[in-house]
N, C-alpha and C positions, 0 to 999 in steps of 0.2 A: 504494500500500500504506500504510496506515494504520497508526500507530505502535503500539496494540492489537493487530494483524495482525503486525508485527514481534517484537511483543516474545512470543507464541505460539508464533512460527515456531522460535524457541532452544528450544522446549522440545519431547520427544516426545510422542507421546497421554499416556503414561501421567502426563506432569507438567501437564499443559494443564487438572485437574481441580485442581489446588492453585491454579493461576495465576487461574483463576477463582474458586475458593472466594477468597484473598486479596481479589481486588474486589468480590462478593459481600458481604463482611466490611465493607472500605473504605466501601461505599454507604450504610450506617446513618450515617455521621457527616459526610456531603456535606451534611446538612440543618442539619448544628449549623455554618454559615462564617458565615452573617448572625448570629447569635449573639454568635461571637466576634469578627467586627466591629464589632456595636453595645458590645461588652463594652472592647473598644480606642479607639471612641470616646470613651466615659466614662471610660477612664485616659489617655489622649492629648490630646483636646482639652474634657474637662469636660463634654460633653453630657450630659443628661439625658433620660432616656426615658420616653416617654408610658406612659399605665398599658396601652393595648392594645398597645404594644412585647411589656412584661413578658411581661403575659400569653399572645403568642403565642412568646417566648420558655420561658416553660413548658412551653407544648402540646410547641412543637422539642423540648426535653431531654426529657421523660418522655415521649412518643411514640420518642423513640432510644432511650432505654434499655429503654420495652417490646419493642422490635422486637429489639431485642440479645439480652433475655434470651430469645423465644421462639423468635431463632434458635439462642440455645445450648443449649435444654432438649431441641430437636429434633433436634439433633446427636447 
């Protein structure tokens, strides 16, 4: 049994639709880790990032925040 599969198990049907809306939610901002580890690099150990870092450091942020907003418009 899978720790997903556990933590389901505490809840009835009727709470099993928050328990997933919640991770649903969560998965927009799984894209932003490389991010804020390249952003911890640069405050911890000084690195400097390539321009196509930035760049698809961009794409990450404004691709989460578009997915964010049209998950909230369609709520």
């Amino acid at each position: 049994m899978s720790v997903f599969d556990l933590c389901l198990s505490l809840f009835d049907g009727s709470d099993r639709s928050l328990i997933l809306s919640l991770i649903d939610y969560a998965a927009f901002y799984v894209a932003l880790v490389p991010v804020f580890g390249v952003a911890s690099a640069m405050i911890l150990m000084g690195e400097q990032p390539s321009f196509v870092q930035w760049i698809g450091a961009v794409f990450v942020i404004a691709s989460s925040y578009c997915a964010n907003r049209l998950r909230s418009s369609s709520a």
